[in-house]
N, C-alpha and C positions, 0 to 999 in steps of 0.2 A: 482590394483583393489580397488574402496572404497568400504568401509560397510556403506550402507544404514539403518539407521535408522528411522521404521516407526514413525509418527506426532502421529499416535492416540497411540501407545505406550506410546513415551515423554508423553505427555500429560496426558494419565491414570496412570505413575509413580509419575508425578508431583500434581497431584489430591490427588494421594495416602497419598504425603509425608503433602500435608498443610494440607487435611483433618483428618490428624492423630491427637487423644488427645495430645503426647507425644511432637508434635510439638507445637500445641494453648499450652500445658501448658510452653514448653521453651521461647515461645515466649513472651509470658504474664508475664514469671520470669524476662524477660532483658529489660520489660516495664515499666518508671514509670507510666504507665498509664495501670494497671492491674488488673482486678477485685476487688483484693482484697486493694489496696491503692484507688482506688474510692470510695467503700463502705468505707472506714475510711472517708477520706474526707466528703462526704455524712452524717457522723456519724458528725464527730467534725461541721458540720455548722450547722447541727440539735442542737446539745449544745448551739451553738451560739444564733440561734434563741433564745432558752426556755430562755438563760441567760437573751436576750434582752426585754424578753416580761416581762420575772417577774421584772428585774428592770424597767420599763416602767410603770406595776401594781405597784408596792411600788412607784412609784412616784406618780402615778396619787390619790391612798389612801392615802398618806403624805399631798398630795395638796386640799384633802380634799371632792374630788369627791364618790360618791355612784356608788355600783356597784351590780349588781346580785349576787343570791346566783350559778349559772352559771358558770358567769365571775371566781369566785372565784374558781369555782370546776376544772375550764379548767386552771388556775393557778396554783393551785397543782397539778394536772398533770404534767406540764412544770414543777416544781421544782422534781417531783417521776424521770421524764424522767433525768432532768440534773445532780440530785444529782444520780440516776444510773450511766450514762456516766463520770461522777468526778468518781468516786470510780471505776470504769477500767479502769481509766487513769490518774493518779497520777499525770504524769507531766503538766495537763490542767491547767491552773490557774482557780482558783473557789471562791478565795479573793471576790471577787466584789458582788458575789450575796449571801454569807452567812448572811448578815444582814440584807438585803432586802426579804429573805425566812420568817426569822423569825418574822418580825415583818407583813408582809403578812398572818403567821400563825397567830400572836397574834390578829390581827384586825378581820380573819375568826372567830376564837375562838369568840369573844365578840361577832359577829355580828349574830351567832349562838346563843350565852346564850342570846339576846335582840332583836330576830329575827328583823333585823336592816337594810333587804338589798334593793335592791330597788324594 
């Protein structure tokens, strides 16, 4: 004699089991593609960004162009935001935009005391 097993049974067990946290969260742990490694990801290209835009502004103020007093304030942001993300993440490399910060600062600075922007 076989045992029949009811479908809506299976089914409302198997519902039971993926619907559970305890599952999303196992399954999320054996993912590199997890909640919490996307938000990093997500995290490090936001850095990337801010990095690429202030060396982009230090190039374009090097080369001699005018900019807003705007342009500038949305620049330092970009360096609040990267120089945040460098300093909780030690092993970022951050070589590339610490000269380009500062003399971004120094140009602000002047064009503050010579109200100089465009």
């Amino acid at each position: 004699m076989r045992c029949m097993i009811p479908w809506d049974l299976i089914v409302s067990v198997v519902i039971a089991i993926i619907g559970s946290s305890w599952f999303a969260n196992w399954v999320q742990s054996k993912s590199k593609y997890s909640n919490k490694a996307i938000l990093e990801e997500v995290r490090a290209n936001a850095a990337d960004v801010s990095r690429r835009r202030i060396l982009n502004f230090d190039s374009e103020i090097r080369k001699g162009e005018k900019h807003t007093k705007e342009d500038f304030n949305d620049v330092i942001m970009d360096i609040d935001k990267y120089n945040k993300y460098c300093a909780s993440h030690p092993e970022y490399p951050n070589t590339r935009a610490v000269m380009a910060e500062e003399h971004v600062k120094q140009v602000y600075q002047k064009s503050l005391e010579d109200n100089d922007f465009l």
